[in-house]
C-alpha positions in Angstrom: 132.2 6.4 -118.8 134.7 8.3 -116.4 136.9 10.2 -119.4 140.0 12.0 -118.3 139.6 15.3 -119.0 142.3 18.5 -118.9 140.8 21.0 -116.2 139.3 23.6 -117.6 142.3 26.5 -117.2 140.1 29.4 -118.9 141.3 32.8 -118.1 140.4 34.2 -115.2 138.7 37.9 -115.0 141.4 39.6 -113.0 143.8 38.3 -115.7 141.7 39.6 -118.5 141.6 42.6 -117.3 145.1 43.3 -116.4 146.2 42.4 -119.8 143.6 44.1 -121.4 144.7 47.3 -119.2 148.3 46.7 -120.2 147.2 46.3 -124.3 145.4 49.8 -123.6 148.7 51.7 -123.5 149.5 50.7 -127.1 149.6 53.4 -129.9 146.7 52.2 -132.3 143.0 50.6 -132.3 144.3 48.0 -134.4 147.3 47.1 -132.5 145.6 47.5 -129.3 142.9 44.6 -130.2 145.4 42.5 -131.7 148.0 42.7 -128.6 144.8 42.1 -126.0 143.9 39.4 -128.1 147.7 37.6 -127.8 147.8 38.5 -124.2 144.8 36.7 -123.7 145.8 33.6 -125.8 148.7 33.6 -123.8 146.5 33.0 -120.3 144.9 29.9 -121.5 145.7 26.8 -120.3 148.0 28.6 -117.6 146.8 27.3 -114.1 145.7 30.5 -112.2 148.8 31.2 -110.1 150.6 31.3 -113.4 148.2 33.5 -114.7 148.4 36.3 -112.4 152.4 36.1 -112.6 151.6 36.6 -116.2 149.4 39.6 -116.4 151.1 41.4 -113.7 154.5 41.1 -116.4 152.8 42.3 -118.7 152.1 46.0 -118.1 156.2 46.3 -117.3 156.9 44.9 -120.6 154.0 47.0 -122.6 156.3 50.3 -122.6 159.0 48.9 -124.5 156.3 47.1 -127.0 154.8 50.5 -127.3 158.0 52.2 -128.4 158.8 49.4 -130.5 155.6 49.8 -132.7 155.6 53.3 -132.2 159.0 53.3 -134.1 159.2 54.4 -137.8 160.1 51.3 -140.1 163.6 52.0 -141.6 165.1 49.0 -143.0 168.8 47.3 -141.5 171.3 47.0 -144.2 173.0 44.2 -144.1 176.8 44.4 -143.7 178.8 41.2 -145.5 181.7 40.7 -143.5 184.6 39.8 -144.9 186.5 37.0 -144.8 189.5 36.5 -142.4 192.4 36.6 -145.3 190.3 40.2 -146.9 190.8 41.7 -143.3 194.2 40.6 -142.8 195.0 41.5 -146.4 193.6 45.3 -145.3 194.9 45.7 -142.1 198.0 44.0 -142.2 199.3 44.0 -145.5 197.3 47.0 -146.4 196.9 46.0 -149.8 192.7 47.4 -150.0 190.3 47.0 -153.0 189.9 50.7 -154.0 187.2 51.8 -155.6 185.3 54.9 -156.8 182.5 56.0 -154.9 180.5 59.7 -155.0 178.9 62.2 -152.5 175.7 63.6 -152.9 177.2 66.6 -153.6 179.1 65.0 -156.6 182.4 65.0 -154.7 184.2 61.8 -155.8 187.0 59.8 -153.4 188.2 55.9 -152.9 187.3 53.7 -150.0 187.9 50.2 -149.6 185.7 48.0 -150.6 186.3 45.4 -148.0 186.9 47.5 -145.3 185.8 50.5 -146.1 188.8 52.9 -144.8 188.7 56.1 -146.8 191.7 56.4 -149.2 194.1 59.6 -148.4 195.7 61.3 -150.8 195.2 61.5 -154.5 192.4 60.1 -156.5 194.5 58.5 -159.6 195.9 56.3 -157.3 195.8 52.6 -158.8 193.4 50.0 -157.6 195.9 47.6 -155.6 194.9 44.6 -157.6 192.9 45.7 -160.3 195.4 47.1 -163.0 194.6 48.9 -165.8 
């Protein structure tokens, strides 16, 4: 008859509301409610000391969450590294893979293609290992 039972660890009010307080700092409606709502998932099952260590972190965290949405999305490019014998073929031997590249002006020079230092001096200059 006697069924163990997890105590019931609902969050508590002054929880709620800190988080809720905290979620109010956020730039839109949308992510407002959505942040409030995580905050809140976040409390359950927390005993209540745990609780109130939680929702009094969470305003000191909300500014830097706030600039992080608030943040246009520009997308990373990824940079491909190159392997250990391209680099040391580039920096030591300084034998690069030139190529052809163009400003937005129209201007054209050479960079390296592995690792990307400018070429000086004339343009013409043959590709290291590509021969024509």
């Amino acid at each position: 008859m006697g069924s163990l039972s997890a105590p019931d660890l609902r969050p508590m009010g002054g929880a709620r509301l800190a988080v809720g307080l905290a979620a109010r700092m956020l730039p839109t409606p949308a992510e407002r409610r959505r942040y409030q709502a995580e905050f809140v998932a976040e409390l359950h099952g927390l005993p209540p000391a745990a609780q109130l260590r939680y929702a009094a972190g969470v305003p000191t965290s909300t500014p830097a969450l706030r600039t992080a949405l608030s943040r246009e999305d520009t997308p990373i490019e990824e940079v491909v590294m190159p392997s250990l014998g391209r680099r040391f073929r580039c920096r030591v031997l300084r034998w690069h893979d030139w190529q052809v590249h163009s400003t937005e002006d129209g201007e054209r020079y050479r960079s390296c293609a592995l690792c990307h230092t400018d070429h000086q001096g004339e343009l013409e200059i043959p590709n290291s290992f590509r021969l024509r």
